[in-house]
ChimeraX commands (.cxc) that place a marker at each C-alpha (Angstrom):
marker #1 position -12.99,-10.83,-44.51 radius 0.5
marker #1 position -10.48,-9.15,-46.69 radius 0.5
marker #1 position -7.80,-7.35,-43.93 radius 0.5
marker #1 position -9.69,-9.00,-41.27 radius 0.5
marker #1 position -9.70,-5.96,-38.20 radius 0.5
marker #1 position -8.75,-3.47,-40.82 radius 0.5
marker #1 position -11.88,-4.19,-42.87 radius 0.5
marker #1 position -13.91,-4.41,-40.26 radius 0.5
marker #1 position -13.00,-0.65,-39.07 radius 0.5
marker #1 position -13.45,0.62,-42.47 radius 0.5
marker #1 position -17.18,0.15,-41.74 radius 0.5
marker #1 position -17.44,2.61,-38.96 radius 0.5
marker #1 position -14.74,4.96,-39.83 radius 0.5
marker #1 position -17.08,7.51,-41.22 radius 0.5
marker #1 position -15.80,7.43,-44.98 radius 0.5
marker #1 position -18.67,6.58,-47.76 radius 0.5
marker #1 position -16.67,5.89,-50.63 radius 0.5
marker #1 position -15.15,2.93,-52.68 radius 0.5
marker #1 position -11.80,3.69,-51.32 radius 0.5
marker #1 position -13.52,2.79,-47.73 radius 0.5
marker #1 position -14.96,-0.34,-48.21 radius 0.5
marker #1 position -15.09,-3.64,-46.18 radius 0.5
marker #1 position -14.41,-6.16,-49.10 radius 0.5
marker #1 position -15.46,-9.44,-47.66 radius 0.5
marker #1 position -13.69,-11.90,-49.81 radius 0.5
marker #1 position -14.44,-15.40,-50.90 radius 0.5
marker #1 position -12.64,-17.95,-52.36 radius 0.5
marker #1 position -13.57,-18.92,-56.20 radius 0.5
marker #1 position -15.92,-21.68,-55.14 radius 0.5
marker #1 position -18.06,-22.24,-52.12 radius 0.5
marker #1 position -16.54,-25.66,-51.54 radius 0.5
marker #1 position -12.67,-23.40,-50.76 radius 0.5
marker #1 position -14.13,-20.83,-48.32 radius 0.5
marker #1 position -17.08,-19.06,-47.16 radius 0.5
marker #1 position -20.37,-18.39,-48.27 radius 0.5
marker #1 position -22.91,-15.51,-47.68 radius 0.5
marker #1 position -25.19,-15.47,-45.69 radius 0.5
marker #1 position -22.28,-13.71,-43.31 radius 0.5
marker #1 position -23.33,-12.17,-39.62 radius 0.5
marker #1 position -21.60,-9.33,-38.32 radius 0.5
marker #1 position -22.19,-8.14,-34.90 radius 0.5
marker #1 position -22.07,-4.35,-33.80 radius 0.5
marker #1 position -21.66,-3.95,-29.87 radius 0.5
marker #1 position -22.00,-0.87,-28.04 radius 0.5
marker #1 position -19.62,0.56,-25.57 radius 0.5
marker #1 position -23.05,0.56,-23.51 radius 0.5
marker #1 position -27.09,-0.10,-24.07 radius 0.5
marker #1 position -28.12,3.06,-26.55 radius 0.5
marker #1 position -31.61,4.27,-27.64 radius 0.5
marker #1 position -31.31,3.43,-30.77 radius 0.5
marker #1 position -33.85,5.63,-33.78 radius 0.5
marker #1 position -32.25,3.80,-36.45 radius 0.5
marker #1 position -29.07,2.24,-38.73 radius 0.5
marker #1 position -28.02,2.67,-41.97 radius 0.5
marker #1 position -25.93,0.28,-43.99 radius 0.5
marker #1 position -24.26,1.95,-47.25 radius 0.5
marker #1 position -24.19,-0.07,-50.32 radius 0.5
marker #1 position -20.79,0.08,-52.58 radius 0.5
marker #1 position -21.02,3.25,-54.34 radius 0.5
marker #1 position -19.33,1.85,-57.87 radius 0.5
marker #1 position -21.33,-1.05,-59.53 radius 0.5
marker #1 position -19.02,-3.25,-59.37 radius 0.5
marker #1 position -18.28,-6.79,-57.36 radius 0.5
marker #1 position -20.31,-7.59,-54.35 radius 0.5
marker #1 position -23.21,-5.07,-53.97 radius 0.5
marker #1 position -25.73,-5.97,-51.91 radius 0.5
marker #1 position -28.90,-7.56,-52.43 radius 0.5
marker #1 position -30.68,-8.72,-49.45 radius 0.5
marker #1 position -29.95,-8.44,-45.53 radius 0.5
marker #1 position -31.63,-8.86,-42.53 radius 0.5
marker #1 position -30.94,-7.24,-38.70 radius 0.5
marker #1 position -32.22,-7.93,-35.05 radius 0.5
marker #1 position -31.14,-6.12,-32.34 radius 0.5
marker #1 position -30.87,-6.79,-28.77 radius 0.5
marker #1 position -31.05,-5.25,-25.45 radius 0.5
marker #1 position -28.58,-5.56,-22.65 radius 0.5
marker #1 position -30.76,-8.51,-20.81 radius 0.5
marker #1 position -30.66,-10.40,-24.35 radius 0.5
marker #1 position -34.15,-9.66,-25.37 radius 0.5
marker #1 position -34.12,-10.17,-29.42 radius 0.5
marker #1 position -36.34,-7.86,-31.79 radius 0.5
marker #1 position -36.54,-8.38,-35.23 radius 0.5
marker #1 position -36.01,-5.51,-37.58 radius 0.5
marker #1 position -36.68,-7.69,-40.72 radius 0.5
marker #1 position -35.11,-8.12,-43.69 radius 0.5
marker #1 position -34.35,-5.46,-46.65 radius 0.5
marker #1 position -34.02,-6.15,-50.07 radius 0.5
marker #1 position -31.92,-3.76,-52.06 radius 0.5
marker #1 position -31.72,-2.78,-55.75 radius 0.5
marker #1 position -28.72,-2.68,-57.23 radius 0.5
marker #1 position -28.70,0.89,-57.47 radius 0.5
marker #1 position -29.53,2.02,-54.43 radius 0.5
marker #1 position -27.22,3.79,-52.74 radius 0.5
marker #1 position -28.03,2.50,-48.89 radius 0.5
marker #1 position -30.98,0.59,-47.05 radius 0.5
marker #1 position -32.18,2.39,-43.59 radius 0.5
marker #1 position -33.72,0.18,-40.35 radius 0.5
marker #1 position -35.77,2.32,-38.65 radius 0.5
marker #1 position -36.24,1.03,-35.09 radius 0.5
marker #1 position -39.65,3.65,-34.82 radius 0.5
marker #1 position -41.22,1.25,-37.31 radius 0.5
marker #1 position -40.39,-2.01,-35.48 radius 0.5
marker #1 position -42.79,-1.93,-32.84 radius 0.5
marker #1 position -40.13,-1.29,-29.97 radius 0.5
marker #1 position -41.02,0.11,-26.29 radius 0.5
marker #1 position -40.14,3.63,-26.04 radius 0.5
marker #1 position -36.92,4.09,-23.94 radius 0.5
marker #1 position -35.48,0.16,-25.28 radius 0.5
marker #1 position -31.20,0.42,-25.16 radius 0.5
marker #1 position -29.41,-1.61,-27.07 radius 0.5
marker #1 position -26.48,-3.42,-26.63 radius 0.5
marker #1 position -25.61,-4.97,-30.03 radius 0.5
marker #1 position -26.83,-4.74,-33.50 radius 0.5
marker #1 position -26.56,-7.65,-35.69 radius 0.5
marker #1 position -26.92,-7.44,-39.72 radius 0.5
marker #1 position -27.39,-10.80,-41.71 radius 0.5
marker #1 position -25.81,-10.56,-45.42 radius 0.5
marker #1 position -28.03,-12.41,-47.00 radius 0.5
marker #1 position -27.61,-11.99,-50.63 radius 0.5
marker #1 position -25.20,-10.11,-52.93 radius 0.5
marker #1 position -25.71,-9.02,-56.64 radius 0.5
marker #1 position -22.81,-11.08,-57.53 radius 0.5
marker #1 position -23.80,-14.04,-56.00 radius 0.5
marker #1 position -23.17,-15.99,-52.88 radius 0.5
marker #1 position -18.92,-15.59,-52.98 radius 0.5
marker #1 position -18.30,-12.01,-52.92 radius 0.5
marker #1 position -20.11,-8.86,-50.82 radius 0.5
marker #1 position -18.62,-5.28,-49.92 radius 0.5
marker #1 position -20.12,-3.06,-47.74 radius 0.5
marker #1 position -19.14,0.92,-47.71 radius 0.5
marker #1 position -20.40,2.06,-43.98 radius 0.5
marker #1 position -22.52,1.18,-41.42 radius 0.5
marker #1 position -23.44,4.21,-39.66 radius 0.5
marker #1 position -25.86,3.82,-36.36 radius 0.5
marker #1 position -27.94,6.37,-34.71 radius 0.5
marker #1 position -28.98,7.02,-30.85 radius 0.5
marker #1 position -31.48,8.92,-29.46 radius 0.5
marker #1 position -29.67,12.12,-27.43 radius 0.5
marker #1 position -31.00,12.47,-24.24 radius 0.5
marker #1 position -30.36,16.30,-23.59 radius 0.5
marker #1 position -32.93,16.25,-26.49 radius 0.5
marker #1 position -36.38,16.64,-25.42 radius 0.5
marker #1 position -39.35,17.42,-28.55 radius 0.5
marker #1 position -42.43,19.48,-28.16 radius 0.5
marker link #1:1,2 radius 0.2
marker link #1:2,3 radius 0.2
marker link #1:3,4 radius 0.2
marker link #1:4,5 radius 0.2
marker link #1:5,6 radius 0.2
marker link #1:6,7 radius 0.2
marker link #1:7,8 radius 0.2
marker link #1:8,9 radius 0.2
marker link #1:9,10 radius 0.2
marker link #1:10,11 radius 0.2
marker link #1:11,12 radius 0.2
marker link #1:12,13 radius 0.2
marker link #1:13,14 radius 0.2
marker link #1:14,15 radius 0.2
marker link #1:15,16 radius 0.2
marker link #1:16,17 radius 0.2
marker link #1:17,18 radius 0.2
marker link #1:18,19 radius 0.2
marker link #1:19,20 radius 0.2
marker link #1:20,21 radius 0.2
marker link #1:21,22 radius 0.2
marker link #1:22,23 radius 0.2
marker link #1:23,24 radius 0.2
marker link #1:24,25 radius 0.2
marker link #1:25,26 radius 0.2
marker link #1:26,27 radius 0.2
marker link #1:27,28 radius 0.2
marker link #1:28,29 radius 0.2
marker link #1:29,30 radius 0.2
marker link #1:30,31 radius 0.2
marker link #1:31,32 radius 0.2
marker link #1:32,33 radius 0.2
marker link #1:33,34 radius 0.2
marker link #1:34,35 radius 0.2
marker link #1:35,36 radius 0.2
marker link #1:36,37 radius 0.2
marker link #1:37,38 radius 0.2
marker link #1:38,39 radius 0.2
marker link #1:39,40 radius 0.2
marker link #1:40,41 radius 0.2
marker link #1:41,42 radius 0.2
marker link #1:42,43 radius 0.2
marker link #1:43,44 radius 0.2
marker link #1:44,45 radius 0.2
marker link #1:45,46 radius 0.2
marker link #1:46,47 radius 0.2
marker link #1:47,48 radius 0.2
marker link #1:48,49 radius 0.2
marker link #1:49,50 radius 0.2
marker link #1:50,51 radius 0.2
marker link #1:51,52 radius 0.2
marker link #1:52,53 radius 0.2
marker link #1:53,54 radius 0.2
marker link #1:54,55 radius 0.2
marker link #1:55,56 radius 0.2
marker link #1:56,57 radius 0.2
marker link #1:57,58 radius 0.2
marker link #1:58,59 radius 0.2
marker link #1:59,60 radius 0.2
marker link #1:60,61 radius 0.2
marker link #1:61,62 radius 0.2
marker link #1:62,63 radius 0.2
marker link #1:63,64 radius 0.2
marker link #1:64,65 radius 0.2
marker link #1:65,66 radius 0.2
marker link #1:66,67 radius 0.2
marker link #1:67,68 radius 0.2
marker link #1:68,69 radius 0.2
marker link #1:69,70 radius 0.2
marker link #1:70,71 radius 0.2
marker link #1:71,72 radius 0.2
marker link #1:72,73 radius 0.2
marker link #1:73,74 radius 0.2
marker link #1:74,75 radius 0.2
marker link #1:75,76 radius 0.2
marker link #1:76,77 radius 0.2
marker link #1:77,78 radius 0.2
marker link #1:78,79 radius 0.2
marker link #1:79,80 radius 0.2
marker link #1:80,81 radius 0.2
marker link #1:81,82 radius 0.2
marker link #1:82,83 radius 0.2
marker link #1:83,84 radius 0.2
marker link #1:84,85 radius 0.2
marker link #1:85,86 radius 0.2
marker link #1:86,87 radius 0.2
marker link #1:87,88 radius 0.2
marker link #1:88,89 radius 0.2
marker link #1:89,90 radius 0.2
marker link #1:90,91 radius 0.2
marker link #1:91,92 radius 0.2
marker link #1:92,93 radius 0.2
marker link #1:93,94 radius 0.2
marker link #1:94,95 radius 0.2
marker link #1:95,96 radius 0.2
marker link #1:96,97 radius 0.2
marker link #1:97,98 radius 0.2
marker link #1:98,99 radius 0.2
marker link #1:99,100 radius 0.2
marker link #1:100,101 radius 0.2
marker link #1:101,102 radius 0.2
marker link #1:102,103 radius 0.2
marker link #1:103,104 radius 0.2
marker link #1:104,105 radius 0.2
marker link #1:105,106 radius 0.2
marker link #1:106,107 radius 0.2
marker link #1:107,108 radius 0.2
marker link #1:108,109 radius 0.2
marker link #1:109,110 radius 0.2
marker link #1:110,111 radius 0.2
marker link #1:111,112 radius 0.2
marker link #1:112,113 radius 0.2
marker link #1:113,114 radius 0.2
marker link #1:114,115 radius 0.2
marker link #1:115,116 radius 0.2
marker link #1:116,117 radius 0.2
marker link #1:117,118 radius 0.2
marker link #1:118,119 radius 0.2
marker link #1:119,120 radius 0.2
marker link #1:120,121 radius 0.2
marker link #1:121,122 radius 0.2
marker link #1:122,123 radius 0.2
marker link #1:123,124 radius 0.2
marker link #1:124,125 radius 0.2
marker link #1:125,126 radius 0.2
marker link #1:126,127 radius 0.2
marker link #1:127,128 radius 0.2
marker link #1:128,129 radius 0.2
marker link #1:129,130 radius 0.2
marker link #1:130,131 radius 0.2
marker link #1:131,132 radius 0.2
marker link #1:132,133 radius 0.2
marker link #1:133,134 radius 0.2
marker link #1:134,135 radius 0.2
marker link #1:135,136 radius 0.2
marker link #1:136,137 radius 0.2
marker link #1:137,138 radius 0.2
marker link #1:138,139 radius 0.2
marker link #1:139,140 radius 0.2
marker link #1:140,141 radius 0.2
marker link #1:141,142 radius 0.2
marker link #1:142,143 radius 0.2
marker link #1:143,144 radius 0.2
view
């Protein structure tokens, strides 16, 4: 990754714009560095109710946009849920995992989100990736 711990921070720091973008950099060929697919783990400070995560796309079409990703998340004890995999157009703007629609147990914390880059509209050597932003369930929030 481009700025290694630096990058990384730019996708949680709030910002959705190009100037706030991980850039996760390959070298010219896949035979001198790394290739996508490329896992990135989010953990939590502690297990959250998660309702759901969105990952922002790079806002200006050009190098690394991404095409296809996949995430699981897992709870504290290690149990693994799939949340599937997204495909993304290359002009869309963000891709949402909503944990409602993965057939989790009401009340299931989390302890770390992972995201699978799978794909990128500029082929398997380049991806950048604006903000990940995640959301928990507040529980001072109780619906009718």
């Amino acid at each position: 990754m481009q700025g290694v711990a630096a990058a990384f921070a730019k996708l949680i720091d709030g910002v959705i714009s190009e100037s706030s973008l991980a850039e996760l950099k390959w070298s010219l060929t896949e035979n001198d560095g790394n290739s996508l697919p490329v896992t990135m783990d989010f953990t939590f400070n502690k297990p959250q109710e998660m309702t759901k995560f969105i990952v922002y796309n790079r806002p200006q079409y050009t190098n690394g946009k991404i095409k296809k990703l996949r995430a699981k998340a897992y709870t504290e004890a290690g149990k693994e849920y799939d949340l599937g995999a997204k495909d993304v157009g290359v002009s869309d703007k963000s891709v949402t995992f909503n944990l409602a629609e993965a057939a989790i147990p009401s009340g299931t914390k989390f302890s770390k989100i992972t995201i699978i880059f799978e794909e990128s509209h500029s082929g398997p050597l380049m991806l950048s990736v604006v903000e990940v932003e995640f959301y928990a369930k507040n529980p001072a929030y109780v619906e009718n």
